[in-house]
VOPAGU-2260 file (C-alpha; in pm, 1 decimal, decimal comma):
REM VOPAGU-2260
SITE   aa  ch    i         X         Y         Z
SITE  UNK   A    0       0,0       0,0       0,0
SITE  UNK   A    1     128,9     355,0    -107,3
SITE  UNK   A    2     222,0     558,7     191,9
SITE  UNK   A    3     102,0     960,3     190,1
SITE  UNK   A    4     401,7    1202,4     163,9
SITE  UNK   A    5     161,3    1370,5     443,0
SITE  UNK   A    6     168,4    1393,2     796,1
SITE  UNK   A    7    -112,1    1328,3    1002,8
SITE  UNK   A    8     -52,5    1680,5    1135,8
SITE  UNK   A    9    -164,7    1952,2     906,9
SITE  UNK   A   10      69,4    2275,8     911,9
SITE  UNK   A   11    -156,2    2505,3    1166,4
SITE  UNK   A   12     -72,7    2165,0    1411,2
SITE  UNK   A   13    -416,5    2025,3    1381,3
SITE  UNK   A   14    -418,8    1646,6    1402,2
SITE  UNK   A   15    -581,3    1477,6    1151,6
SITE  UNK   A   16    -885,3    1206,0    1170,3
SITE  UNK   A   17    -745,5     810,2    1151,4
SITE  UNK   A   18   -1004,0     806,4     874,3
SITE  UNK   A   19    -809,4    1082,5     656,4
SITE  UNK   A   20    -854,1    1037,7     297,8
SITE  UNK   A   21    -487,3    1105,1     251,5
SITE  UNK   A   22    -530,6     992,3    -155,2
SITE  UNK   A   23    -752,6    1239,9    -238,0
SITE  UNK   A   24    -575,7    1539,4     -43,8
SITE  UNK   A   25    -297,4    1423,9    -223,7
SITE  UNK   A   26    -437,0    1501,2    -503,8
SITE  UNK   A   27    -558,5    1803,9    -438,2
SITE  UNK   A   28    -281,0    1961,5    -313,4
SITE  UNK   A   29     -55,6    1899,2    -594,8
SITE  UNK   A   30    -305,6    2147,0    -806,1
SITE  UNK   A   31    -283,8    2407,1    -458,5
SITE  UNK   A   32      56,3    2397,6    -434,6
SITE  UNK   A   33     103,8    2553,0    -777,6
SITE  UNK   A   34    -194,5    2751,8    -729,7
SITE  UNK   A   35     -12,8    2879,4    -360,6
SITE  UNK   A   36     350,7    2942,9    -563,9
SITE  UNK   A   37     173,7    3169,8    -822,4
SITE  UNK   A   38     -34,4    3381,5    -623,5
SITE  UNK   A   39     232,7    3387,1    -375,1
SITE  UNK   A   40     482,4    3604,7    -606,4
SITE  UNK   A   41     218,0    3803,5    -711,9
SITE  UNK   A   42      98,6    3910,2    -352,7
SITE  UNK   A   43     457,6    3981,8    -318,0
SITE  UNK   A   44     499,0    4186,2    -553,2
SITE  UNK   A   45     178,0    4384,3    -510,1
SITE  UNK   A   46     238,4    4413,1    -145,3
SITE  UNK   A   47     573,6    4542,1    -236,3
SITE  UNK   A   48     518,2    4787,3    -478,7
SITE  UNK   A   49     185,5    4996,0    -351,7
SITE  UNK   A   50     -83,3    5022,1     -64,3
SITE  UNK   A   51    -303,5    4766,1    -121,4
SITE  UNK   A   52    -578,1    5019,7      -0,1
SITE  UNK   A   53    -519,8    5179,7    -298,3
SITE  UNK   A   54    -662,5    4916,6    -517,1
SITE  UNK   A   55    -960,3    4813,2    -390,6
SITE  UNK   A   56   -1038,3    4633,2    -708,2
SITE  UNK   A   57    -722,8    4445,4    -727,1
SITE  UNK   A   58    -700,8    4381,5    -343,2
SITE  UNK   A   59   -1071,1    4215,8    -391,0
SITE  UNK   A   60    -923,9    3984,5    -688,4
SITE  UNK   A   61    -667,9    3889,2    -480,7
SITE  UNK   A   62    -821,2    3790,1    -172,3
SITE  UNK   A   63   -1071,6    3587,0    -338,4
SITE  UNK   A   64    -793,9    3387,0    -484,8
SITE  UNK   A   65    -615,3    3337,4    -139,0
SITE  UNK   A   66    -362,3    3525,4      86,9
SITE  UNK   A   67       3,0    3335,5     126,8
SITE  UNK   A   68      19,4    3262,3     500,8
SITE  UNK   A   69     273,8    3474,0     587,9
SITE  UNK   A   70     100,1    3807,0     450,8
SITE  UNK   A   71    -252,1    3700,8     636,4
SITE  UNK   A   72    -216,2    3889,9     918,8
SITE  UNK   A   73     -61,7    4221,7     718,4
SITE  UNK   A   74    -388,2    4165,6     491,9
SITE  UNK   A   75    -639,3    4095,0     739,0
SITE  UNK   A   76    -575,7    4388,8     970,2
SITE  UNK   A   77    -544,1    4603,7     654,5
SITE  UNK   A   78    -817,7    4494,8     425,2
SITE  UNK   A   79   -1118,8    4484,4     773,7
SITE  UNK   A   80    -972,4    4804,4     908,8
SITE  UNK   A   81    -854,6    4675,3    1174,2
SITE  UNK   A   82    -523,1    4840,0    1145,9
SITE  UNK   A   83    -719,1    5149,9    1133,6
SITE  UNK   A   84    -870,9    5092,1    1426,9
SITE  UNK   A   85    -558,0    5006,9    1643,3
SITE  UNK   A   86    -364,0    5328,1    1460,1
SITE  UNK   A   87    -641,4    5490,8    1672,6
SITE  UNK   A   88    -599,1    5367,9    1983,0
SITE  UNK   A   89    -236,7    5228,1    1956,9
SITE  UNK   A   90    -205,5    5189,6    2333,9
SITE  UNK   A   91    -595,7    5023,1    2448,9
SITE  UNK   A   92    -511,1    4607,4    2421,9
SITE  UNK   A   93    -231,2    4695,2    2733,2
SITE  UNK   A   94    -437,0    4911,0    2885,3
SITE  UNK   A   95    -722,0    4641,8    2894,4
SITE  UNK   A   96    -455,0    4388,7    3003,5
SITE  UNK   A   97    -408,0    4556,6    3336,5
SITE  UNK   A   98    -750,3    4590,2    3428,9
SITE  UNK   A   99    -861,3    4370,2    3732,5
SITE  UNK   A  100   -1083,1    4122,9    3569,6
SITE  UNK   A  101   -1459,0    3987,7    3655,0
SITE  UNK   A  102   -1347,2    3683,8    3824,7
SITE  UNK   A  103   -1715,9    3493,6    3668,2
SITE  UNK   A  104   -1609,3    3582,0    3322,2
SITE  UNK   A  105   -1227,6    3448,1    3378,2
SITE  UNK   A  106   -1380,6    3155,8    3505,3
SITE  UNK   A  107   -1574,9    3082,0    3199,8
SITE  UNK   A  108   -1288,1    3143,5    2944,2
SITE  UNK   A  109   -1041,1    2926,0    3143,2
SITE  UNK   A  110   -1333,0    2627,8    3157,0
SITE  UNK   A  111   -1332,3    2640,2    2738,2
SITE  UNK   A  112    -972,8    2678,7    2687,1
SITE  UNK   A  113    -870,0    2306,2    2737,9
SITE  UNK   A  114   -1182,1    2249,1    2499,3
SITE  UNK   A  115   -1103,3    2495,7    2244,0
SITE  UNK   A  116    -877,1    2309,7    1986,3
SITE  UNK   A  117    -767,0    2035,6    2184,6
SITE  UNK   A  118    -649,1    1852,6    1885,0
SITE  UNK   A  119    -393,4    2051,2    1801,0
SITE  UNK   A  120     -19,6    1976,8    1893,7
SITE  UNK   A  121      75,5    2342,1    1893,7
SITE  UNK   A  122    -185,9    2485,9    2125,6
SITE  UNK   A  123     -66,0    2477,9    2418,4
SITE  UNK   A  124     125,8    2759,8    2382,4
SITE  UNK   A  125    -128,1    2959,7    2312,6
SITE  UNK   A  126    -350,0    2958,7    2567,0
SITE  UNK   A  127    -199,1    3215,2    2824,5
SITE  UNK   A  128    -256,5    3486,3    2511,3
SITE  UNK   A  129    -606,7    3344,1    2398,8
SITE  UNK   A  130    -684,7    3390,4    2712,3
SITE  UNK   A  131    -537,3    3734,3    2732,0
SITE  UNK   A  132    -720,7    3832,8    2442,1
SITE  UNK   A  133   -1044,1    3660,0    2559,3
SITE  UNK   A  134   -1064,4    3898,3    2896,5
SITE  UNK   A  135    -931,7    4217,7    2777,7
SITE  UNK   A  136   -1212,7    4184,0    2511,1
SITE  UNK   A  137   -1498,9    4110,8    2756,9
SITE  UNK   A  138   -1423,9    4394,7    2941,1
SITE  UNK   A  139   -1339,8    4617,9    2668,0
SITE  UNK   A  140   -1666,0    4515,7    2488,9
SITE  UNK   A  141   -1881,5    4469,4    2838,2
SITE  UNK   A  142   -2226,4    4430,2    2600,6
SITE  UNK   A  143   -2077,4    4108,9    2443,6
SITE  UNK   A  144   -1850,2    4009,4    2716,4
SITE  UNK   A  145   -1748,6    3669,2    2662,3
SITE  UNK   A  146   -2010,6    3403,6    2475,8
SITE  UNK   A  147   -1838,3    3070,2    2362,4
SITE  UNK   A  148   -1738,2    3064,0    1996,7
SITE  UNK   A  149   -1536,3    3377,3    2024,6
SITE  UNK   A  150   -1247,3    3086,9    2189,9
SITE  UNK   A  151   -1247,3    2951,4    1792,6
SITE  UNK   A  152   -1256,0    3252,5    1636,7
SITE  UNK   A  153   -1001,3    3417,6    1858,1
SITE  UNK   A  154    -792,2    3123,2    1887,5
SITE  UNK   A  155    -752,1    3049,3    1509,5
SITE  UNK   A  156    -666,4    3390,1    1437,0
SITE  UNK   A  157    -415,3    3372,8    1693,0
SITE  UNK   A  158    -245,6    3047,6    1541,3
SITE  UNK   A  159    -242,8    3213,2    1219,5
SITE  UNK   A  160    -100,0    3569,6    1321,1
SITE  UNK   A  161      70,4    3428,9    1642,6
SITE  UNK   A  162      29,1    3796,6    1754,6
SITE  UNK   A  163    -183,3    3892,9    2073,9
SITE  UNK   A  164    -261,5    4248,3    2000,8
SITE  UNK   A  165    -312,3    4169,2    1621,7
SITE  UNK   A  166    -577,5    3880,0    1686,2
SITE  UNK   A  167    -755,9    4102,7    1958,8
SITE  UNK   A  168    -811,3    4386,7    1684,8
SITE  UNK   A  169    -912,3    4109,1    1424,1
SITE  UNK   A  170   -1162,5    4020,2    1677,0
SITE  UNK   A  171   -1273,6    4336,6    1780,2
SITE  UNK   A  172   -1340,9    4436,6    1398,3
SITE  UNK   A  173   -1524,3    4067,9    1336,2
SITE  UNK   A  174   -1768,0    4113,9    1650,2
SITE  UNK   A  175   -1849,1    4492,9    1608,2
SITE  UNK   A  176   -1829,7    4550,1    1233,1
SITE  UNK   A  177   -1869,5    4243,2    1036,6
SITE  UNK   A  178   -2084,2    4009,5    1210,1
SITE  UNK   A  179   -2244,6    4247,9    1483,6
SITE  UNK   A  180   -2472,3    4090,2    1703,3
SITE  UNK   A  181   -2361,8    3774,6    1644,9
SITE  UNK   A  182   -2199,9    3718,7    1961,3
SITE  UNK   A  183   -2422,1    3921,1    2242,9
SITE  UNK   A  184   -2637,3    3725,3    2480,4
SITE  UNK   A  185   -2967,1    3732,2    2265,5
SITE  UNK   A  186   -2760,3    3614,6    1908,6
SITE  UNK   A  187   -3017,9    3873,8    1747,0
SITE  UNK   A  188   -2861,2    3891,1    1362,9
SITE  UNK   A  189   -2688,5    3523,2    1417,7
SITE  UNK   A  190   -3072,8    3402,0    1440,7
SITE  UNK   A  191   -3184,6    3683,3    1209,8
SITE  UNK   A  192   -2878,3    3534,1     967,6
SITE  UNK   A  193   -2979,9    3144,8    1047,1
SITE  UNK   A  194   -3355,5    3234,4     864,9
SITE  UNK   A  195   -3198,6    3431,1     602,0
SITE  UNK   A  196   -2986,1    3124,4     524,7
SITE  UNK   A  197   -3241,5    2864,6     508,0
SITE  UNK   A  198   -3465,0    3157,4     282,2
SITE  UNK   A  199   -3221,0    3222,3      41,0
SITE  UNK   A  200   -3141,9    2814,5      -9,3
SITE  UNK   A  201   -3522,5    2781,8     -35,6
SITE  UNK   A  202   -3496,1    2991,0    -323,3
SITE  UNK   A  203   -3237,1    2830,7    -503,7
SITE  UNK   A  204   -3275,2    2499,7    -412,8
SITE  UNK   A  205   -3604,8    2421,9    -308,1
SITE  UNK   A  206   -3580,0    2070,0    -322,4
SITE  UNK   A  207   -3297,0    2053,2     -75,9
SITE  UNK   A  208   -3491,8    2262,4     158,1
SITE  UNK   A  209   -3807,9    2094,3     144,7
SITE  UNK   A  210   -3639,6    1749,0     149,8
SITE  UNK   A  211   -3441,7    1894,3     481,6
SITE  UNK   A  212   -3796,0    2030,5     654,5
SITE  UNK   A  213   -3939,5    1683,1     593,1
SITE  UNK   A  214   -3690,8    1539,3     771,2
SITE  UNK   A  215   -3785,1    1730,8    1043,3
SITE  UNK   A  216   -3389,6    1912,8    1086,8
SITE  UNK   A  217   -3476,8    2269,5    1210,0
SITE  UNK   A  218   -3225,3    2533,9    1049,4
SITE  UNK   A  219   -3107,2    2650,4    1377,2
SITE  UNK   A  220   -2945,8    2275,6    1458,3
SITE  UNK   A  221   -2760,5    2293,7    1101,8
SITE  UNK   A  222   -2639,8    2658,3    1105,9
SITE  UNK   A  223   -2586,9    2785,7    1413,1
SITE  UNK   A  224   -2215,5    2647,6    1471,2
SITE  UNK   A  225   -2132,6    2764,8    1088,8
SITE  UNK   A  226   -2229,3    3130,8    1166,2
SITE  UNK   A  227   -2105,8    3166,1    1515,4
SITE  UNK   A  228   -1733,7    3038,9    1487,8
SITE  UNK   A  229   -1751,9    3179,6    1132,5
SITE  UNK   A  230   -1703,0    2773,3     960,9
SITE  UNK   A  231   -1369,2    2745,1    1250,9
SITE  UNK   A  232   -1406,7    2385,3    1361,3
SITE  UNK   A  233   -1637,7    2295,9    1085,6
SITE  UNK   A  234   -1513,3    2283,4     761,5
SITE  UNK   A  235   -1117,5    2241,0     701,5
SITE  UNK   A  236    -867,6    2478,0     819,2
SITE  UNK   A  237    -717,6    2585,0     507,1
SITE  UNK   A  238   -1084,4    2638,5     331,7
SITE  UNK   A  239   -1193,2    2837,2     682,7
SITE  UNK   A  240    -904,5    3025,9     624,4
SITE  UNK   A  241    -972,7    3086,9     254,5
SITE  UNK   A  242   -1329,2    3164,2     348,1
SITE  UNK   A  243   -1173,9    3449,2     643,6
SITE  UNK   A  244    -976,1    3617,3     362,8
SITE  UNK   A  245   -1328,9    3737,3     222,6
SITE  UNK   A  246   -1449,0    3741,4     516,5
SITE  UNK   A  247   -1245,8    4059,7     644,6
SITE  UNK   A  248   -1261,1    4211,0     311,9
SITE  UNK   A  249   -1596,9    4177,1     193,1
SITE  UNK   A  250   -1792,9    4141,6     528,1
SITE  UNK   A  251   -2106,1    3888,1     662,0
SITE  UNK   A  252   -2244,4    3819,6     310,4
SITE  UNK   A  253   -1946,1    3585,7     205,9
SITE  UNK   A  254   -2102,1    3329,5     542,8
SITE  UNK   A  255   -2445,9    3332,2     397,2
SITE  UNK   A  256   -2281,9    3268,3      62,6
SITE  UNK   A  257   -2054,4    2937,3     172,0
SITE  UNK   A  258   -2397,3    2839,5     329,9
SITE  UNK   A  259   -2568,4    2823,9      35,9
SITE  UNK   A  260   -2258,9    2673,2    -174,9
SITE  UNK   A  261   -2226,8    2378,1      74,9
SITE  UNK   A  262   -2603,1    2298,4      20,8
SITE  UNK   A  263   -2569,3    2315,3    -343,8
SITE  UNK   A  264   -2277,2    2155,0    -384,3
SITE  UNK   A  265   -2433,9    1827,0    -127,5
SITE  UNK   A  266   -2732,9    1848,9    -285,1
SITE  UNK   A  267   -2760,0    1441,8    -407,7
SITE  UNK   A  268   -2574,5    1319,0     -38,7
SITE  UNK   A  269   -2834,7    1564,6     146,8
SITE  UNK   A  270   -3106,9    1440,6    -112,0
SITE  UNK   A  271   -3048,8    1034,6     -58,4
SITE  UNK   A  272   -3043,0    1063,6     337,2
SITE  UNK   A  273   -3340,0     927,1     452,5
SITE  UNK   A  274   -3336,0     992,0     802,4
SITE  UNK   A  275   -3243,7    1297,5    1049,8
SITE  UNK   A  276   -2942,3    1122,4    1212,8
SITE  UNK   A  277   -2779,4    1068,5     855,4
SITE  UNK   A  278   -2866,6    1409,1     763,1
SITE  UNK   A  279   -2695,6    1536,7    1090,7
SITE  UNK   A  280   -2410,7    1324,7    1028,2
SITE  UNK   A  281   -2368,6    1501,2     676,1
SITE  UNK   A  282   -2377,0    1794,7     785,6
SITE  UNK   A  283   -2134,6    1712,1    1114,1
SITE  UNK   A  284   -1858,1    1535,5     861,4
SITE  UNK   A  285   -1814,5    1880,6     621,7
SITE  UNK   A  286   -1435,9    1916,8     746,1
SITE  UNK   A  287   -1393,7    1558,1     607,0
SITE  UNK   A  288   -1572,4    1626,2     230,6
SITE  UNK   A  289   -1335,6    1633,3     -71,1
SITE  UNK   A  290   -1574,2    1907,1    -198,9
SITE  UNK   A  291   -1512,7    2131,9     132,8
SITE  UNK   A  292   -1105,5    1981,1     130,1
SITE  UNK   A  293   -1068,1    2133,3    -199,2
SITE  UNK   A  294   -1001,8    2499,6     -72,4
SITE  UNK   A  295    -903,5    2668,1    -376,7
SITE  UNK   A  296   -1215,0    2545,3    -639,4
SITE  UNK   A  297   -1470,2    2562,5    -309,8
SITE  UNK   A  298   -1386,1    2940,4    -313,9
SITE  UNK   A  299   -1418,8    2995,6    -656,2
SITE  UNK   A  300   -1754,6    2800,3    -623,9
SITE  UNK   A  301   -1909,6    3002,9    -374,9
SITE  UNK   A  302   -1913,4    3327,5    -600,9
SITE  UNK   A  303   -2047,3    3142,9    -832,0
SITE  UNK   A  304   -2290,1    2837,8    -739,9
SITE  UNK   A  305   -2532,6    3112,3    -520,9
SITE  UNK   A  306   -2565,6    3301,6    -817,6
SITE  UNK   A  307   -2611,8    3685,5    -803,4
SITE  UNK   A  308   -2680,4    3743,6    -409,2
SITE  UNK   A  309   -2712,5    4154,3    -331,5
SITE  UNK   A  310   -2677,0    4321,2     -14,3
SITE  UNK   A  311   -3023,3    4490,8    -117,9
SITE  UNK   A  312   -3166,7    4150,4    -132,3
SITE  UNK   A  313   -3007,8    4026,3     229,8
SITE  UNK   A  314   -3084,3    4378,8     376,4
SITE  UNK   A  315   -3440,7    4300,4     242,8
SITE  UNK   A  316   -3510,5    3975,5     382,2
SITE  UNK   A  317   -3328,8    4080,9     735,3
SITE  UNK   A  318   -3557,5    4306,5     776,2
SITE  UNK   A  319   -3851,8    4088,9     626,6
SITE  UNK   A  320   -3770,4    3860,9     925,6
SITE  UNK   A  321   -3716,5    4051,7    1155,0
SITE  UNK   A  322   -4069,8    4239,1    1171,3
SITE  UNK   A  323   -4251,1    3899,9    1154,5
SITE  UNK   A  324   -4060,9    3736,3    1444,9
SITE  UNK   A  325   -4177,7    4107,9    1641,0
SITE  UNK   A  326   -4511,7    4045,0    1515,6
SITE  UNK   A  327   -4523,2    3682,6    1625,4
SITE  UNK   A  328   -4423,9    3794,5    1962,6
SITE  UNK   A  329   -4690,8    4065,1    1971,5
SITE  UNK   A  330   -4960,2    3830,8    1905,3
SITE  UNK   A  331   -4799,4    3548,2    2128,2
SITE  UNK   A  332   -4786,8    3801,9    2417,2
């Protein structure tokens, strides 16, 4: 039997399933690694030679096609504004880390840190500045404090940037600009986003979303973990990764976007389950799915599968659900 030039370790440390299908990420990389050389010299040379600011167009092109790992943090705190933010307020994340903390909230962050990635070789030695970043947050940001997800989030970014004060600004900008609401104790736009999802795939693939309701698997049990860790810890690192790169430059839309693409692109496995626990387990195996493996072409897909999806339209159907779930609770009360 052929043995995988792979490690069961993938480079961010994460360990991989004994069920790894190391043929086909074999094969996949060997496309992504030329893909990865290419747009690596180009990044270079754009990040070299102007502002990326200053070509929004071009800095929109490129992100969709992937940022080289060692530029992602540059990129990310560029392309979200969170540099902007932190040129602001270049002294706040030490400030915050001398503040004497709400001993409840510590507790809560040191219970999930053992839990948050605890299959990676690597993490260990991040935990002291997760946690840093976890507290000086809460406090900073006392109407989101800490809610669990935000350990993923934070802790990913940290792996990739390995940089406290950068991954506390990267998480500042994702929970008050990009995915506001998401993370406070009522989740009001994360369930507002959850019914948008499951509109929008009822749209443009009814079938799917009528075979899923029959089953009886409520949209909440499906999306909720994709939306509040942002795809972290459900889909596989590199195409999470891919997915953040649009994520901080184009903002919330891009998650409703991969929702719709995975759908789409499971639509004959989601179609031949014929019960709720095999539907679940779909669902639950994503980070183990050649389709979702395949970083570079699922990327590509999901500005292209969904179709045309305007911010008019989500804006439209936000708001759409929004005034009937006030109205149910009118009539309820």
């Amino acid at each position: 039997m052929a043995v995988s030039k792979f490690s069961d370790v993938d480079e961010y440390g994460f360990k991989r399933e004994p069920d790894f299908d190391y043929q086909s990420y074999e094969n996949i990389m060997s496309r992504y690694y030329t893909v990865l050389t290419t747009r690596s010299m180009k990044w270079q040379k754009f990040a070299k030679d102007a502002d990326i600011l200053s070509n929004p167009r071009k800095l929109k092109r490129f992100v969709r096609k992937g940022i080289p790992g060692p530029l992602r943090e540059e990129v990310w705190m560029k392309s979200s504004g969170a540099y902007r933010m932190q040129q602001q307020e270049p002294s706040l994340y030490q400030t915050l880390l001398r503040y004497e903390y709400d001993q409840e909230i510590s507790d809560q962050i040191k219970i999930d840190l053992p839990r948050t990635f605890p299959d990676n070789i690597h993490f260990e030695q991040y935990k002291l500045g997760l946690y840093n970043v976890l507290i000086s947050y809460a406090h900073h940001n006392v109407a989101v404090g800490y809610c669990q997800g935000l350990n993923y989030i934070a802790g990913l970014i940290l792996i990739v940037t390995k940089n406290e004060e950068s991954t506390f600004w990267l998480l500042k900008v994702l929970v008050e600009n990009i995915v506001p609401l998401y993370h406070t104790k009522k989740m009001e736009n994360l369930i507002t986003d959850i019914d948008v999802l499951s509109e929008l795939v009822r749209l443009r693939v009814p079938d799917v979303h009528k075979h899923i309701a029959d089953l009886g698997l409520p949209w909440p049990v499906i999306a909720t973990k994709w939306l509040i860790c942002l795809y972290a810890e459900v889909v596989p690192t590199e195409t999470a990764l891919r997915i953040w790169d649009c994520v901080f430059r184009e903002g919330n839309k891009i998650l409703l976007r991969v929702g719709i693409t995975i759908v789409i692109q499971l639509r004959q496995e989601i179609l031949a389950t014929d019960d709720i626990s095999t539907l679940i387990g779909l669902f639950r195996a994503l980070e183990k799915n050649p389709i979702l493996m395949d970083c570079h072409r699922f990327v590509k897909s999901i500005f292209k599968l969904p179709g045309t999806l305007k911010r008019a339209e989500i804006d439209r159907l936000r708001r759409q659900i929004y005034e009937e779930r006030i109205a149910s609770k009118q009539k309820d009360s």
